[in-house]
Backbone and ligand atoms as CSV (ligand in chain L), in Angstrom:
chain,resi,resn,atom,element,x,y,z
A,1,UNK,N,N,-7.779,-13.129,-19.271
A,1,UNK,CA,C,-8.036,-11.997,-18.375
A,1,UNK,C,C,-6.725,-11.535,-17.720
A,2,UNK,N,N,-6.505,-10.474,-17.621
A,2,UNK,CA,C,-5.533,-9.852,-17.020
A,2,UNK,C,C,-5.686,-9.710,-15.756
A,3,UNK,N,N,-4.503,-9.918,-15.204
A,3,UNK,CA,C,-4.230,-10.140,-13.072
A,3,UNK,C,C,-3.795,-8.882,-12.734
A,4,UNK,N,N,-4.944,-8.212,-12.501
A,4,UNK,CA,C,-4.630,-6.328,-11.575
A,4,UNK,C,C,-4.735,-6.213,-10.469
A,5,UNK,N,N,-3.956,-6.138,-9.874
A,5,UNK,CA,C,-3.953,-6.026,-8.112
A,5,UNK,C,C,-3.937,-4.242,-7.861
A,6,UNK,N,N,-4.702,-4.113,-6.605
A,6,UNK,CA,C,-4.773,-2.668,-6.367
A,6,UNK,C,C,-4.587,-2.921,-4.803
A,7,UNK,N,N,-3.319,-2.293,-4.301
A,7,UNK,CA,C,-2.783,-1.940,-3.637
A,7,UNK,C,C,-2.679,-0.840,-2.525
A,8,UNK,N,N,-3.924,-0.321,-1.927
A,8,UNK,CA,C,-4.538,0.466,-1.296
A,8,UNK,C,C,-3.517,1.053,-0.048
A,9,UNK,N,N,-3.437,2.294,0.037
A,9,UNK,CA,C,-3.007,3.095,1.526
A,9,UNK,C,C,-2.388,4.277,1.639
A,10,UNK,N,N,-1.893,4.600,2.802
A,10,UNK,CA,C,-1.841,5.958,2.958
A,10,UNK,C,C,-0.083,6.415,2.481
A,11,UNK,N,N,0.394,5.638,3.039
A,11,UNK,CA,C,1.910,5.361,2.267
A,11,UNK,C,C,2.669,7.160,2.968
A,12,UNK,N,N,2.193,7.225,4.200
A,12,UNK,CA,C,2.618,8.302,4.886
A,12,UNK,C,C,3.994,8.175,5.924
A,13,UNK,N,N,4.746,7.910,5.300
A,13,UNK,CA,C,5.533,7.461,4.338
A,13,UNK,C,C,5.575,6.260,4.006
A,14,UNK,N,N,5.950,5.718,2.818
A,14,UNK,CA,C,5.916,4.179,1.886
A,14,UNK,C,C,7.544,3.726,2.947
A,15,UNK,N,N,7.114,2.502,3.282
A,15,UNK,CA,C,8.109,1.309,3.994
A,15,UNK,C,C,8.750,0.775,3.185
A,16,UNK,N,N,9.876,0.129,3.876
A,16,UNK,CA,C,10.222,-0.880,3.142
A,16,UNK,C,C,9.210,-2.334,3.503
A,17,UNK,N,N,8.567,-2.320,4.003
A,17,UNK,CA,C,7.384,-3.755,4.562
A,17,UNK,C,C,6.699,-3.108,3.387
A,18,UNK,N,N,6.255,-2.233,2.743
A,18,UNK,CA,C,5.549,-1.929,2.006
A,18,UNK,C,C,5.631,-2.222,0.486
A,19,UNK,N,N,7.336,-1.946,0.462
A,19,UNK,CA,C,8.082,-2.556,-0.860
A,19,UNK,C,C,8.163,-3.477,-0.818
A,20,UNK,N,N,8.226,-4.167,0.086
A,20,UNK,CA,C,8.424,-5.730,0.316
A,20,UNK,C,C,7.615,-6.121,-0.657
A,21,UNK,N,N,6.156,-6.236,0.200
A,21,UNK,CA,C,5.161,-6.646,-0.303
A,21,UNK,C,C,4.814,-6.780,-1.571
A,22,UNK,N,N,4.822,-5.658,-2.145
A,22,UNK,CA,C,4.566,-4.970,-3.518
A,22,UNK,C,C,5.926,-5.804,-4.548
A,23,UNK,N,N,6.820,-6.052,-4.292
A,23,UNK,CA,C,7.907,-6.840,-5.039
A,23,UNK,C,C,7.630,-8.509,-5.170
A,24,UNK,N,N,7.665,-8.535,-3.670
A,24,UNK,CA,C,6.990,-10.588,-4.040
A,24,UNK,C,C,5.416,-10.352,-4.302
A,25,UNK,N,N,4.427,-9.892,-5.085
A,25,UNK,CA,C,3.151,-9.923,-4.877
A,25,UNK,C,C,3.817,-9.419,-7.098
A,26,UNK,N,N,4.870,-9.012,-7.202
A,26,UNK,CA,C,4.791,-8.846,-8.575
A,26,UNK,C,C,4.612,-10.015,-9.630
A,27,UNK,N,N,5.380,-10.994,-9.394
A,27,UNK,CA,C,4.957,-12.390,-10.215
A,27,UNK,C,C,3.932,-13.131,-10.349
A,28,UNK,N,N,2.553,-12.755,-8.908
A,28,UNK,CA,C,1.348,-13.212,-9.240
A,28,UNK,C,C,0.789,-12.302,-10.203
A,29,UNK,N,N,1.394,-11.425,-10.668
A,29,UNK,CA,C,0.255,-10.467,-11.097
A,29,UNK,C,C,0.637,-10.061,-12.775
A,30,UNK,N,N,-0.245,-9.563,-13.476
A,30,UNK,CA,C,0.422,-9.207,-14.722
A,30,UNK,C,C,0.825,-7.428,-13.984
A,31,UNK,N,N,0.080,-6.865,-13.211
A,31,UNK,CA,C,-0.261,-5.151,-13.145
A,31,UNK,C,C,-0.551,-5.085,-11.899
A,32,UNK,N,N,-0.012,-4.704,-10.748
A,32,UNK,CA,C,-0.126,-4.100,-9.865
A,32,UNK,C,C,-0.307,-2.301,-9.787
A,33,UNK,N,N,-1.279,-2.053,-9.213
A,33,UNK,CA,C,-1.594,-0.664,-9.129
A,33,UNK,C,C,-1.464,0.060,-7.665
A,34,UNK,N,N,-0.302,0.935,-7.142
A,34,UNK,CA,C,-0.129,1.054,-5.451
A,34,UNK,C,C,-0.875,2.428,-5.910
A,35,UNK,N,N,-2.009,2.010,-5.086
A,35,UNK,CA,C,-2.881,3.568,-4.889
A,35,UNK,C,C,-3.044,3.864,-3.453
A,36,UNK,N,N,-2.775,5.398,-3.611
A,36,UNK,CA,C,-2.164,6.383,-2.113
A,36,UNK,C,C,-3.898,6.356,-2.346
A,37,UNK,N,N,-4.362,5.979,-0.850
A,37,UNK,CA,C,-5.898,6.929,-1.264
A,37,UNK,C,C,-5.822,7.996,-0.072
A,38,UNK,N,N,-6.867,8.896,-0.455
A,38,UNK,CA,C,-6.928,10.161,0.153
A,38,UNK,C,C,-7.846,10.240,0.828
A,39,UNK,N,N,-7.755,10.337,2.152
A,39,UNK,CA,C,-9.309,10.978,3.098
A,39,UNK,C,C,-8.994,12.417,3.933
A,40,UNK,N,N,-9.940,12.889,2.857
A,40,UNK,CA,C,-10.217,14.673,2.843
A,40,UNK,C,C,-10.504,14.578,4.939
A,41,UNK,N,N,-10.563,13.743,5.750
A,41,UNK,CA,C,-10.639,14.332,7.013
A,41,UNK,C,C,-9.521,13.554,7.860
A,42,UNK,N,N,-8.533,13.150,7.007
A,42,UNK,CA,C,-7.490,12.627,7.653
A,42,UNK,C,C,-6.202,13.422,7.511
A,43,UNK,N,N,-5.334,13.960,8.917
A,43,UNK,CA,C,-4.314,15.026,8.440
A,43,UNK,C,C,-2.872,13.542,8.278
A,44,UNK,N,N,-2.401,14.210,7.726
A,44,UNK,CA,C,-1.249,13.617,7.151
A,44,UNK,C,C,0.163,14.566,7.304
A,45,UNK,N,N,1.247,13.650,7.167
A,45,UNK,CA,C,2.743,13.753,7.362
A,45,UNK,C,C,3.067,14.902,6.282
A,46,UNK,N,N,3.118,14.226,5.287
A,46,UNK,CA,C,3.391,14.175,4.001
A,46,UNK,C,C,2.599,14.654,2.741
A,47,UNK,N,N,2.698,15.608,2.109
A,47,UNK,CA,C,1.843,16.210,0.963
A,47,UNK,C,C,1.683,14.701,0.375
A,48,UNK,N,N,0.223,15.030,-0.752
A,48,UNK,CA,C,-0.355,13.834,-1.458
A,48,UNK,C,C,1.644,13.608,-2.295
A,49,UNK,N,N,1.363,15.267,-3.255
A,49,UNK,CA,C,2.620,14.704,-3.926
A,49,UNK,C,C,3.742,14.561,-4.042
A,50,UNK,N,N,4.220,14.631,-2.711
A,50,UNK,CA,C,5.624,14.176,-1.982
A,50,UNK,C,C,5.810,12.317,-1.822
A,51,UNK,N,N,3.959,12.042,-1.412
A,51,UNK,CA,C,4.045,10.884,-1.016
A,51,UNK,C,C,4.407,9.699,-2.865
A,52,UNK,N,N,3.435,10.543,-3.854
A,52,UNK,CA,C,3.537,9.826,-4.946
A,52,UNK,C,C,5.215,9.677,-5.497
A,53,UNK,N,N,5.632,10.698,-5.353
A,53,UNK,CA,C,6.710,11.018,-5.710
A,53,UNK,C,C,7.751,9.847,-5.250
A,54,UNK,N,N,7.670,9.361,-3.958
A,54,UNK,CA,C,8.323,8.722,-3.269
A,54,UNK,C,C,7.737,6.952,-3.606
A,55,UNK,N,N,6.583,6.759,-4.097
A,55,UNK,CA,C,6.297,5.774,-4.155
A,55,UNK,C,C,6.432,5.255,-5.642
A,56,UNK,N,N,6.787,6.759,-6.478
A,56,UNK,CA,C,6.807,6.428,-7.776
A,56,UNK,C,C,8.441,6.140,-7.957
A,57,UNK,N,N,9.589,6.663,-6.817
A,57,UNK,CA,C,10.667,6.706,-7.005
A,57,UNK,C,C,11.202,4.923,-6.903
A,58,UNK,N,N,9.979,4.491,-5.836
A,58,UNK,CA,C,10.324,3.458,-5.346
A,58,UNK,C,C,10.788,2.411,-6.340
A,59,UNK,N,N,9.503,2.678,-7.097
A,59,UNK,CA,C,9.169,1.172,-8.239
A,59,UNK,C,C,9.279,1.868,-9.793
A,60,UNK,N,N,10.377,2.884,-10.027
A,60,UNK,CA,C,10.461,3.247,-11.081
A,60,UNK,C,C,11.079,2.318,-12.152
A,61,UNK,N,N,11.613,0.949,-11.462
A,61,UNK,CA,C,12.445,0.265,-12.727
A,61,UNK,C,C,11.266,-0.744,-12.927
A,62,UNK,N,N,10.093,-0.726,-12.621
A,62,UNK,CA,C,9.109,-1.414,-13.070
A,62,UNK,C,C,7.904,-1.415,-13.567
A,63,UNK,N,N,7.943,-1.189,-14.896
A,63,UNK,CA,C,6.977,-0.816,-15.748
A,63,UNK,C,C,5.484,-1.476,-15.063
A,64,UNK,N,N,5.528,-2.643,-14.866
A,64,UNK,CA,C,4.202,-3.316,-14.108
A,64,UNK,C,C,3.626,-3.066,-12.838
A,65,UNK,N,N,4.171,-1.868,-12.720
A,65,UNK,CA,C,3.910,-1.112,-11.416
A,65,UNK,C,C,2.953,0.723,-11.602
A,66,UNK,N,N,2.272,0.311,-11.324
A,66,UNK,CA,C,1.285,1.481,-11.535
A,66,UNK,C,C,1.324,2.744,-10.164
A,67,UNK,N,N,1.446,4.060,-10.716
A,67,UNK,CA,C,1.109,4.337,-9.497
A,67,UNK,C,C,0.174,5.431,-9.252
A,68,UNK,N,N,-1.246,5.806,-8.409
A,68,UNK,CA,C,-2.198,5.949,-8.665
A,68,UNK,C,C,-2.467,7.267,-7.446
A,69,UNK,N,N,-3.937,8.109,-7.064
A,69,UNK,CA,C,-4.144,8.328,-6.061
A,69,UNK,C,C,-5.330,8.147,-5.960
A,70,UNK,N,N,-6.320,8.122,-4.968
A,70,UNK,CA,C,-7.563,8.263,-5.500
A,70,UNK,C,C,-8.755,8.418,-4.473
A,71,UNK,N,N,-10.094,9.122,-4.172
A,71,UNK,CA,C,-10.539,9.092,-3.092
A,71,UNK,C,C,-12.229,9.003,-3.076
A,72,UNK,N,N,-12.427,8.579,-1.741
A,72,UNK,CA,C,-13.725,7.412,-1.759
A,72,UNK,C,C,-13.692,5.981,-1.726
A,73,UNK,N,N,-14.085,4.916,-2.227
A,73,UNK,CA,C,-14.138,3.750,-1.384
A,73,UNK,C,C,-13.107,2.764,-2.091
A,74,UNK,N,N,-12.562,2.277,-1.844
A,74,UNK,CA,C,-11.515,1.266,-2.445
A,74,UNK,C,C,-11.794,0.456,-3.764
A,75,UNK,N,N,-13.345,-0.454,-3.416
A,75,UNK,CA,C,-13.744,-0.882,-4.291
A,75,UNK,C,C,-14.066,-0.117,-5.583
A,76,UNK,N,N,-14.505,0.863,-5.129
A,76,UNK,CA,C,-14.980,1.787,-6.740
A,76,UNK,C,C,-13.165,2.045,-7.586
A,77,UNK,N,N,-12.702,2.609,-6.995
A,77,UNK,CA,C,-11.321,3.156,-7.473
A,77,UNK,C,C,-10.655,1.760,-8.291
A,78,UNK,N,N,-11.112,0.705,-7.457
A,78,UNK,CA,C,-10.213,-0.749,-8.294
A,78,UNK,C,C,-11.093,-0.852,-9.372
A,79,UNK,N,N,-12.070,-0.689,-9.409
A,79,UNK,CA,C,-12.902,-1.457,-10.551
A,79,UNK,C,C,-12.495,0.030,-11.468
A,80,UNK,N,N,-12.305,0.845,-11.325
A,80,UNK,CA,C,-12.161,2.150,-12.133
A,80,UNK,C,C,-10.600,1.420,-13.374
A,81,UNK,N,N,-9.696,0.911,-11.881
A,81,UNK,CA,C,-8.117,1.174,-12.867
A,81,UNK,C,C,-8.638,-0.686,-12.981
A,82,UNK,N,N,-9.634,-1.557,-13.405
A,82,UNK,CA,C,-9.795,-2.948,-13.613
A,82,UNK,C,C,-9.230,-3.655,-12.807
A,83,UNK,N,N,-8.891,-3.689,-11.945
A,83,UNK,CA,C,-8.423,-4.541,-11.174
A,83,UNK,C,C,-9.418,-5.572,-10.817
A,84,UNK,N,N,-8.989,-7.008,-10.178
A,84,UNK,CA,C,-9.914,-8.282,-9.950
A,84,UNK,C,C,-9.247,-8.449,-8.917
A,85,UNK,N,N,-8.227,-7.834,-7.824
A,85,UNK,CA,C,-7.969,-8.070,-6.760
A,85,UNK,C,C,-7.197,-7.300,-6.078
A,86,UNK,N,N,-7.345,-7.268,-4.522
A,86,UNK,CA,C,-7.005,-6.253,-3.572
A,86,UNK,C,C,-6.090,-6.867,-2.923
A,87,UNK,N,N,-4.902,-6.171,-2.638
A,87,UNK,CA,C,-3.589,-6.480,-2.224
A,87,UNK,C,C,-3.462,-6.130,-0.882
A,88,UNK,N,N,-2.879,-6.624,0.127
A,88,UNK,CA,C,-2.543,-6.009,1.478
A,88,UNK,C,C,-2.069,-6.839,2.094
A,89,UNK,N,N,-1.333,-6.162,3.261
A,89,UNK,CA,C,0.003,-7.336,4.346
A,89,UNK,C,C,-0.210,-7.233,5.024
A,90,UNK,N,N,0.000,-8.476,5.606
A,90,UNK,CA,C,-0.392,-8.688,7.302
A,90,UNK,C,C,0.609,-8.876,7.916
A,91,UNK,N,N,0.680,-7.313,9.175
A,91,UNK,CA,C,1.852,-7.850,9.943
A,91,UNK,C,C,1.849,-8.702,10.954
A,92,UNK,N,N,0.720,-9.032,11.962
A,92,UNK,CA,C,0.173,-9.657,12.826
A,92,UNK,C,C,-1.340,-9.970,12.639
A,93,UNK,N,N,-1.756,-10.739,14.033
A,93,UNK,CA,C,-3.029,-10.817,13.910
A,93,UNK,C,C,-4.174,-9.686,14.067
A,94,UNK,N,N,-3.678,-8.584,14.314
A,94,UNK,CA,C,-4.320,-7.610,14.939
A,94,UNK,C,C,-4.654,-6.672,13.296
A,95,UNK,N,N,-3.477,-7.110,12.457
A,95,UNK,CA,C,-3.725,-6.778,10.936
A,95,UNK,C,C,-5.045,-7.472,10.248
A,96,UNK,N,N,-4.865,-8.725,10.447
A,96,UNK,CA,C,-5.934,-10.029,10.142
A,96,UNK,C,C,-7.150,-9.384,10.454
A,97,UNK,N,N,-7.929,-9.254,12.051
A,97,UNK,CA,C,-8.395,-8.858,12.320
A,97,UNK,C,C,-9.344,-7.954,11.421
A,98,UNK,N,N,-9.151,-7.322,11.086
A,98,UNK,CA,C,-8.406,-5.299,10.785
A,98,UNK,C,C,-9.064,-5.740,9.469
A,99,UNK,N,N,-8.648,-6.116,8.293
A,99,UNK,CA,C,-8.269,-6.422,7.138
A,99,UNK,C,C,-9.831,-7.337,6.660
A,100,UNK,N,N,-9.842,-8.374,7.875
A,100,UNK,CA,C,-10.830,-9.023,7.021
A,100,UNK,C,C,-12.296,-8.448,7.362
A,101,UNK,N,N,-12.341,-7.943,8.324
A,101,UNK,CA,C,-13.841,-7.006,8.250
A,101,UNK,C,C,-13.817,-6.169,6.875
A,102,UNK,N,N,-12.857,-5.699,6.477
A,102,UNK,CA,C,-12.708,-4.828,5.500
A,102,UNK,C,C,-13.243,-5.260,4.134
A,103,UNK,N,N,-12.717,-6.509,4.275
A,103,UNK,CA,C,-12.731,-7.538,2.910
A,103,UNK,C,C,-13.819,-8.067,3.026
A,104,UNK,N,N,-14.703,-8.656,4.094
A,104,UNK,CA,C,-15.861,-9.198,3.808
A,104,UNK,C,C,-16.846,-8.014,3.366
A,105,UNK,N,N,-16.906,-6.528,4.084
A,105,UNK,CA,C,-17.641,-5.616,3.788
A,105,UNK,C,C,-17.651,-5.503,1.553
A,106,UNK,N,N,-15.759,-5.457,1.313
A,106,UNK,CA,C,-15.369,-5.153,-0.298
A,106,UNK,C,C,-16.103,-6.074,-1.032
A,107,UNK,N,N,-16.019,-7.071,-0.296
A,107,UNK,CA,C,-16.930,-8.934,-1.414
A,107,UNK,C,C,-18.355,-8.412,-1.273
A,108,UNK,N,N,-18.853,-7.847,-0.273
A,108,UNK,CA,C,-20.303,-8.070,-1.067
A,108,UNK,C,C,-20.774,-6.593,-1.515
A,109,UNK,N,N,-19.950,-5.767,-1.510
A,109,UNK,CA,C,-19.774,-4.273,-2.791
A,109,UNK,C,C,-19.395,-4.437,-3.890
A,110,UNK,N,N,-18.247,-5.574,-4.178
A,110,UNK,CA,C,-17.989,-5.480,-5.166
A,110,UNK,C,C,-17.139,-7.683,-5.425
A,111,UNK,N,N,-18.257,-8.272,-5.714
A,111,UNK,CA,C,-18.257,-9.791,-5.785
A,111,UNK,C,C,-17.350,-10.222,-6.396
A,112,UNK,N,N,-16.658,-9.418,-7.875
A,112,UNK,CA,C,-15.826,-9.391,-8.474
A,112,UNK,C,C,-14.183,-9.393,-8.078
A,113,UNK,N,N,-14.262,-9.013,-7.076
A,113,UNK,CA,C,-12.840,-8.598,-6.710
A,113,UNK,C,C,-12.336,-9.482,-5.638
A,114,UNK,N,N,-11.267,-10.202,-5.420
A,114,UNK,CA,C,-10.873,-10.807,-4.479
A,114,UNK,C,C,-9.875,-10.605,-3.796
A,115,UNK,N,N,-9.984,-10.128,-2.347
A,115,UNK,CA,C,-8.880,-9.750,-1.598
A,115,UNK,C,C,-7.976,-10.718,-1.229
A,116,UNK,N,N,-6.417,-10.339,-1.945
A,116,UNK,CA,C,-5.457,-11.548,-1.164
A,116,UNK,C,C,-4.149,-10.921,-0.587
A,117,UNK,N,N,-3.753,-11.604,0.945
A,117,UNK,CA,C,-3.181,-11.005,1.733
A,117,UNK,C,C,-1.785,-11.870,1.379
A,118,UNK,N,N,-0.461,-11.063,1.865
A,118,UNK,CA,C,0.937,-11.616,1.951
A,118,UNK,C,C,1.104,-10.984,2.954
A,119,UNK,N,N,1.836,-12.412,3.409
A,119,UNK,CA,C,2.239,-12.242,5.365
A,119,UNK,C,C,3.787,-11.254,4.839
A,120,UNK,N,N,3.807,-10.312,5.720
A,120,UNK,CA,C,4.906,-9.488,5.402
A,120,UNK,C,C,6.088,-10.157,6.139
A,121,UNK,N,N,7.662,-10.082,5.596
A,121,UNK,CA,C,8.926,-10.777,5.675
A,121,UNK,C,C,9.412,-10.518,6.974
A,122,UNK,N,N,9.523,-11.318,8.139
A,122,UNK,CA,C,9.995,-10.942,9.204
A,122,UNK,C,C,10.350,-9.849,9.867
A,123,UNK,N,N,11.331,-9.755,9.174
A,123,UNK,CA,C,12.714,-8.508,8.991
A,123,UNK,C,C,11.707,-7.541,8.595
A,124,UNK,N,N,10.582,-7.277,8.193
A,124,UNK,CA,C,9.730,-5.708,8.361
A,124,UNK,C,C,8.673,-5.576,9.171
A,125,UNK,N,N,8.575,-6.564,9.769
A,125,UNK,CA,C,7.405,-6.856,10.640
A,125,UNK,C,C,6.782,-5.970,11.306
A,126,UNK,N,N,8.261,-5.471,12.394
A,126,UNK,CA,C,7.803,-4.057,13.679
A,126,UNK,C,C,7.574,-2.939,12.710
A,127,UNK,N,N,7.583,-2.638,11.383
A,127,UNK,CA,C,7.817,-1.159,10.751
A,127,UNK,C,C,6.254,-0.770,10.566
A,128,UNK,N,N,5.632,0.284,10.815
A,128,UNK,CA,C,4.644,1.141,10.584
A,128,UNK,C,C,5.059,2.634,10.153
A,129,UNK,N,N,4.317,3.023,9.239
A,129,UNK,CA,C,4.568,4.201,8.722
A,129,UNK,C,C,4.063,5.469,10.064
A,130,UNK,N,N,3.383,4.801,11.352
A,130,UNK,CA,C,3.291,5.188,12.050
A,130,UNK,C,C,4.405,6.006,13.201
A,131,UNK,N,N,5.158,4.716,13.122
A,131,UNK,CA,C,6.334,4.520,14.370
A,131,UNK,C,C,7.476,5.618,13.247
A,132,UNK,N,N,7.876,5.120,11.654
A,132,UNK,CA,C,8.544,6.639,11.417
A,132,UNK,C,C,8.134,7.704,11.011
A,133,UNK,N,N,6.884,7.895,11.374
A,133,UNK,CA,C,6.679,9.524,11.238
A,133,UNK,C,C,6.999,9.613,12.759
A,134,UNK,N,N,6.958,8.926,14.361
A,134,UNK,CA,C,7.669,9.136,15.289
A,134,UNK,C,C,8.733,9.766,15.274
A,135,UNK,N,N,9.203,8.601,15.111
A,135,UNK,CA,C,10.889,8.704,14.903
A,135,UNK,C,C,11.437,9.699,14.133
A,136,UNK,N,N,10.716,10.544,13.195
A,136,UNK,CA,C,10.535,11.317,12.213
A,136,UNK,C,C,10.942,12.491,13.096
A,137,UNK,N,N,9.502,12.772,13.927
A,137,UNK,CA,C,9.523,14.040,14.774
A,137,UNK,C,C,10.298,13.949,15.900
A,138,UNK,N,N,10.982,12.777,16.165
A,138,UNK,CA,C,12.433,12.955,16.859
A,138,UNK,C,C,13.243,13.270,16.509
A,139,UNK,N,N,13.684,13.489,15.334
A,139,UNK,CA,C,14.860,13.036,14.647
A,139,UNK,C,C,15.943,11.885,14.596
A,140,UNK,N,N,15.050,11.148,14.729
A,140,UNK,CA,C,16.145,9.798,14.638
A,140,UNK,C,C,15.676,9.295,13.135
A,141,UNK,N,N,16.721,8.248,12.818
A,141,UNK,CA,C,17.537,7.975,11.784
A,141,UNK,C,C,16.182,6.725,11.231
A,142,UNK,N,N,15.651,7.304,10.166
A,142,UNK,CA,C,14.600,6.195,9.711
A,142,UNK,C,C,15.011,5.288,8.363
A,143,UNK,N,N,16.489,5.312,8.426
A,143,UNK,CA,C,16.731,4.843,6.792
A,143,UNK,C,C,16.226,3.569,6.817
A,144,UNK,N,N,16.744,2.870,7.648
A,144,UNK,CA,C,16.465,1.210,7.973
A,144,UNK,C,C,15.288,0.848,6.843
A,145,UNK,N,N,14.395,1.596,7.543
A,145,UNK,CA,C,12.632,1.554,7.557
A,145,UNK,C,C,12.335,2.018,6.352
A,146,UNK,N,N,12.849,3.017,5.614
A,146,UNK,CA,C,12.067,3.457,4.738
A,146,UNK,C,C,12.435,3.193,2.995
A,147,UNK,N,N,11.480,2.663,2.672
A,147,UNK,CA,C,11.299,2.535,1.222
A,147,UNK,C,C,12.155,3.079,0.466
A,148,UNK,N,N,12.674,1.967,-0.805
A,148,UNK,CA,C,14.585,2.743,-1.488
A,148,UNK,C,C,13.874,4.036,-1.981
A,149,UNK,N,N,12.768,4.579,-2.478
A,149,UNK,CA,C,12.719,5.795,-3.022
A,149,UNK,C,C,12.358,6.668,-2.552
A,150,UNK,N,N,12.825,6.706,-1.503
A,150,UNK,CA,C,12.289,7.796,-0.230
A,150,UNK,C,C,14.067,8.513,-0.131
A,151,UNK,N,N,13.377,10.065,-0.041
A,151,UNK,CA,C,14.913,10.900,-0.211
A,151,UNK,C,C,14.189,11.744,1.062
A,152,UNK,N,N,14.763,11.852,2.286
A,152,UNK,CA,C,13.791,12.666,3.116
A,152,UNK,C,C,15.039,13.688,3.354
L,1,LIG,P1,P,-3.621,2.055,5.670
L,1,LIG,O1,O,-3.855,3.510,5.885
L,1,LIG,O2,O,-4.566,1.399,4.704
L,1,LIG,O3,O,-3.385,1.238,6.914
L,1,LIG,P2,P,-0.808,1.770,5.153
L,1,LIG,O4,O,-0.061,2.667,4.244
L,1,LIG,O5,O,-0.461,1.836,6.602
L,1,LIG,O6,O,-2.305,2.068,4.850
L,1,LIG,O7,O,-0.663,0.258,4.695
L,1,LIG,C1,C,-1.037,-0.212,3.422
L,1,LIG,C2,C,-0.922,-1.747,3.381
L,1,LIG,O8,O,0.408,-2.139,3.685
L,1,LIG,C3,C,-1.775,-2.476,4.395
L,1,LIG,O9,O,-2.172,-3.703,3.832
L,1,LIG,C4,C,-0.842,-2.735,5.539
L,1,LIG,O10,O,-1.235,-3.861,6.305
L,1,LIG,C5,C,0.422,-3.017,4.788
L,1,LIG,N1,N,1.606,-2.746,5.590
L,1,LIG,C6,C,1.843,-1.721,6.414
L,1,LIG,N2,N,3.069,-1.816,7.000
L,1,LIG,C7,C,3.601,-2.970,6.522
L,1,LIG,C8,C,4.823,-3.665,6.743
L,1,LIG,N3,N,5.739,-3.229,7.603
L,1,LIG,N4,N,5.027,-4.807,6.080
L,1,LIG,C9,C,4.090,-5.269,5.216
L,1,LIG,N5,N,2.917,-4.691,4.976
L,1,LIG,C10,C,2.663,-3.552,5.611
């Protein structure tokens, strides 16, 4: 059986906590799939395909890197591209929290699929795609923070 991880979020703008993740989470996996999903009542930073663009720039030297969009419920979209497991990082406990209501709701939608979390690397800990779209509309300097394939 093949190891497909699906990689769920808004990626308004893609992090480097985000690349992180997605880089050490590559050797468990044969196929990782980072899918931007879309909610038609959520406004956003960033066009859908500015955001792909940037997430496809990210992980372009890696063929085992999929990159997807897709909208409606997580579980349906993974079982669509085969996936047998759901990827996501925890920056704190307040992520934990957050995450595993999510995951107990995904296990009994979809029994098949198993959500597994990677504690994100210190050094990206404070970053939310939140805090630089801030910093964004300040104009301060988000290179630090943001994902190598991000050209803003
Ligand atoms: P969502 O809209 O689902 O919260 P995000 O794009 O914010 O989507 O995040 C997608 C995934 O990446 C989530 O699992 C989130 O916990 C994780 N994540 C967000 N920021 C970081 C970070 N700095 N380091 C590691 N993982 C992160």
């Amino acid at each position: 059986m093949k190891r497909i991880a699906f990689f769920p979020g808004s990626f308004d703008p893609i992090s480097r906590g985000h690349e992180d993740i997605v880089l050490r989470a590559l050797p468990l996996f044969d196929e990782i799939v980072v899918a931007l999903g879309v909610n038609s009542s959520k406004s956003y930073m960033f066009s859908i395909d500015q955001r792909l663009e940037w997430i496809k720039n990210t992980f372009a030297d890696y063929p085992q890197i999929k990159v997807v969009s897709y909208e409606g419920l997580t579980v349906k979209a993974s079982e669509k591209h085969e996936a047998n497991f759901i990827l996501r990082g925890l920056r704190n406990s307040n992520d934990y929290e957050y995450e595993k209501s999510i995951a107990l709701m995904n296990q009994e939608m979809a029994p098949n699929i198993e959500t597994l979390y990677l504690n994100t690397a210190p050094k990206w800990a404070a970053i939310s795609s939140t805090s630089i779209r801030d910093i964004i509309k300040n104009q301060g300097n988000t290179a630090p923070f943001l994902a190598s394939g991000v050209q803003l």
